[in-house]
C-alpha positions in Angstrom: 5.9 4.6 14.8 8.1 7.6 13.7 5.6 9.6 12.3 5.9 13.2 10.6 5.6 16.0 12.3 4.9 19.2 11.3 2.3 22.1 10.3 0.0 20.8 7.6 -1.7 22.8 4.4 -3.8 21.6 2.0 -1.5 24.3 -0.6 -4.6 24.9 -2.2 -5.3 28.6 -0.3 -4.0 29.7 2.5 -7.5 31.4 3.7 -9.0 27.7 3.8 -7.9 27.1 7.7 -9.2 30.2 8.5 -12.7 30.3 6.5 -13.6 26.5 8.3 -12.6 28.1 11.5 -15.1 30.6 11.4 -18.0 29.1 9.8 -18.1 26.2 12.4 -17.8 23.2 10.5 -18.5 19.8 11.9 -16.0 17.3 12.3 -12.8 18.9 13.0 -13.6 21.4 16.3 -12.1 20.6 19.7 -15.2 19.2 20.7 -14.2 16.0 19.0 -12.0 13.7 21.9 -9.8 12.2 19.5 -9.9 14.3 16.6 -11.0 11.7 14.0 -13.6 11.9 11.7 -13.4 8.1 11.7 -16.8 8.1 9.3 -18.9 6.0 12.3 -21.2 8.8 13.4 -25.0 9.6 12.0 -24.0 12.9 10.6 -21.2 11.9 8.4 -21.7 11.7 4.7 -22.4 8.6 2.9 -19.5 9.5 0.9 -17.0 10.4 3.8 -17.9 7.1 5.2 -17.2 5.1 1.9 -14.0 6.6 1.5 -12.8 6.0 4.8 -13.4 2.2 4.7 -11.8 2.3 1.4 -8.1 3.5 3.4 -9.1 0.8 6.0 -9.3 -2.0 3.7 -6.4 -1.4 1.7 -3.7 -3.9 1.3 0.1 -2.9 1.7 3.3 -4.1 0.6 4.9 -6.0 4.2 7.3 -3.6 5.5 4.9 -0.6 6.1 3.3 -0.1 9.4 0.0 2.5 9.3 -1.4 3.7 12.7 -4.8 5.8 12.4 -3.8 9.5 13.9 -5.5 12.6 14.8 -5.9 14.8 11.6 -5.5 18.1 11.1 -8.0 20.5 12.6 -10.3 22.8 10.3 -8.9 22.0 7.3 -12.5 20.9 6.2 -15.5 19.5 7.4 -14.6 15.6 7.7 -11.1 14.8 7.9 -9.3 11.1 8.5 -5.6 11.0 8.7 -3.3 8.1 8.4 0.5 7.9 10.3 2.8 5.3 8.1 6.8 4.6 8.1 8.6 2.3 6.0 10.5 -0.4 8.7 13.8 -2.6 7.5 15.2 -4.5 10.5 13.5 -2.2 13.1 14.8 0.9 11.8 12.3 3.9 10.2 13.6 3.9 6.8 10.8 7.1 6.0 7.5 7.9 7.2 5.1 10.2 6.6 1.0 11.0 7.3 -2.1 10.9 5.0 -4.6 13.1 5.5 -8.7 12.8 3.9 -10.5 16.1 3.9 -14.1 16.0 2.6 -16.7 19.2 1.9 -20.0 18.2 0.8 -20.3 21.6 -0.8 -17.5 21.6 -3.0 -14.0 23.7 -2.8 -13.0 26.0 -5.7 -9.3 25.6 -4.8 -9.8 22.0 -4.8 -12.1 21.4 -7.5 -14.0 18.5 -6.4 -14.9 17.5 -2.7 -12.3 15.8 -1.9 -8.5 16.0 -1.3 -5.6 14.2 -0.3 -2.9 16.1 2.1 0.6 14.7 2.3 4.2 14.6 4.1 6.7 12.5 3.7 10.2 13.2 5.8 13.4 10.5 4.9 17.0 10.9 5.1 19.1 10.5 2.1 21.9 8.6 1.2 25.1 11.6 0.5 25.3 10.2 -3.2 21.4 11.4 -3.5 21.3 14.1 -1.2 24.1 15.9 -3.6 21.8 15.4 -7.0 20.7 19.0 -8.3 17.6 17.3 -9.8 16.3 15.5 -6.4 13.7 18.6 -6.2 12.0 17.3 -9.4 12.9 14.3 -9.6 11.5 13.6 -6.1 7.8 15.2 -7.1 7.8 13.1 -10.4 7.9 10.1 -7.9 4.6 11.2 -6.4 3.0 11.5 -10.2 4.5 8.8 -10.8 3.2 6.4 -8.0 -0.5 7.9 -9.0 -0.2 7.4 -12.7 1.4 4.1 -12.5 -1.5 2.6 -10.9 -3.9 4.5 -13.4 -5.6 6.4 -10.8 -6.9 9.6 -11.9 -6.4 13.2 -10.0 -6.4 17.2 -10.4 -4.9 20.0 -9.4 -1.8 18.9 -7.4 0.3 21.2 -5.8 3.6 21.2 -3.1 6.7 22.1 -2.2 10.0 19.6 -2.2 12.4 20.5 0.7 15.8 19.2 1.2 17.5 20.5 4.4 21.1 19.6 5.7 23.0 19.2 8.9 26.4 19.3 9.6 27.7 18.7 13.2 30.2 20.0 15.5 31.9 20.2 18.8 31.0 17.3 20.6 28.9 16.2 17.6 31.7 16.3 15.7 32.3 12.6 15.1 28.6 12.5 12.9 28.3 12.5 9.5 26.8 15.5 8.0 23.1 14.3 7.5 20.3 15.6 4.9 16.9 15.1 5.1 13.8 15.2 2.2 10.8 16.7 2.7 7.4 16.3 0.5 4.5 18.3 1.3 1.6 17.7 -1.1 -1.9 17.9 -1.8 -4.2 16.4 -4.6 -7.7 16.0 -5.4 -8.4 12.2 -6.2 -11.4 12.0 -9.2 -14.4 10.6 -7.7 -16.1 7.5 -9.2 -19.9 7.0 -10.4 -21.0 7.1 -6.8 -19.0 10.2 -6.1 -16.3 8.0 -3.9 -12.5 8.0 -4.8 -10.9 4.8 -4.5 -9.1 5.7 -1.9 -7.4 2.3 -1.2 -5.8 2.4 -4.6 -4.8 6.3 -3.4 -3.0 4.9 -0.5 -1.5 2.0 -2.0 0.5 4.5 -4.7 1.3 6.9 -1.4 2.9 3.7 0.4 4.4 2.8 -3.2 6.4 6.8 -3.2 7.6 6.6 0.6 9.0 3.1 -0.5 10.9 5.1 -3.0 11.3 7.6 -1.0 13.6 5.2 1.6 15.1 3.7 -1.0 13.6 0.4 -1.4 13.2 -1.6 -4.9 9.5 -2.0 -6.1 7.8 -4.8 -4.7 8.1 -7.7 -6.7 4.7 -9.0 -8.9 2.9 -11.9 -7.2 3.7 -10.4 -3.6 0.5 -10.9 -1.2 0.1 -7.6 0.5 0.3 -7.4 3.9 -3.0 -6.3 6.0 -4.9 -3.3 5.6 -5.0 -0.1 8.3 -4.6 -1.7 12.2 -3.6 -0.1 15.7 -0.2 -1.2 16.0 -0.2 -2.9 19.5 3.3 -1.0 20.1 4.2 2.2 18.6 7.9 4.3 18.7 8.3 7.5 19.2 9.3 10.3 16.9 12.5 9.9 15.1 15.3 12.7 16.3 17.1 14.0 13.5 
């Protein structure tokens, strides 16, 4: 899969990676093999664990591929972190990560317990890429995907970053390329049990990087594809 890369932030306050790093939180040091809080040990919040089964047994539009990844480290206690691209005829249309912090105790910044960390990479069509709007218009698709399946959230925050490339010399015969970048973060509203629905959070973060690369909404009556698997082959990283 053709995942993101990049340095991640929660754009809630940039001392939050350094205040987890020195109080020692669980979850998220280098002790950890793999990196994932996948919400299986003892130790784990009953919340944590409920919200992580929630991304798990969510059902996607066909067309998406989701790979659990290694999150982000010290970003808070628990973290989860879903990889995701949009595939049309074997070719990365967009992709993007997913990232689940949790901290029992609360964060000001974040004002709740939990939060939602995106980014979302896509090359655009010259017609787009040229629009002065795209900036705005681009982050109304990401309120947009939450609000249009009713979901309720708080204090979002992110940048929009559109970045071209022009070639030369021997890469002369390319077309000049430009590339969209969302970086985001929101806190999801927990329920009576104090547990987002999290499934419903991921199925409106699939629904913007399918706007994202372009595709039409999915049509009503389509049967979601499976929920969050291993992909038994994955690709590398796009170049761009």
């Amino acid at each position: 899969m053709a995942a993101a890369q990049g340095r991640y932030s929660d754009h809630s306050d940039q001392s939050d990676q350094s205040h987890h790093a020195q109080s020692g939180s669980p979850g998220t040091g280098g002790d950890d093999k793999d990196g994932a809080d996948d919400g299986t040990q003892d130790t784990v919040p009953r919340a944590f664990r409920l919200a992580v089964e929630g991304l798990r047994s969510a059902r996607l539009r066909p067309g998406i591929e989701v790979d659990p990844t290694r999150p982000p480290q010290r970003l808070a206690p628990h973290a989860y972190a879903l990889e995701a691209a949009v595939v049309e005829d074997d070719e990365d249309l967009a992709d993007g990560r997913l990232v689940l912090l949790h901290d029992p105790a609360g964060h000001d910044a974040w004002q709740g317990t939990f939060r939602l960390v995106t980014l979302i990479r896509a090359e655009l069509e010259p017609e787009m890429a040229a629009d002065p709007l795209l900036p705005e218009v681009s982050w109304s698709w990401l309120t947009g995907a939450l609000e249009a399946r009713g979901l309720a959230y708080g204090e979002p925050s992110g940048t929009v970053t559109r970045a071209g490339s022009h070639y030369f010399g021997g890469l002369a015969e390319r077309r000049p390329a430009t590339q969209i970048e969302i970086r985001a973060s929101w806190t999801p509203r927990e329920g009576r049990d104090g547990v987002p629905d999290t499934a419903a959070h991921l199925a409106a973060w699939c629904d913007l990087l399918c706007q994202i690369a372009g595709l039409p909404p999915a049509a009503v009556g389509v049967e979601p594809g499976a929920g969050v698997v291993s992909l038994p082959q994955r690709r590398g990283p796009q170049h761009r």
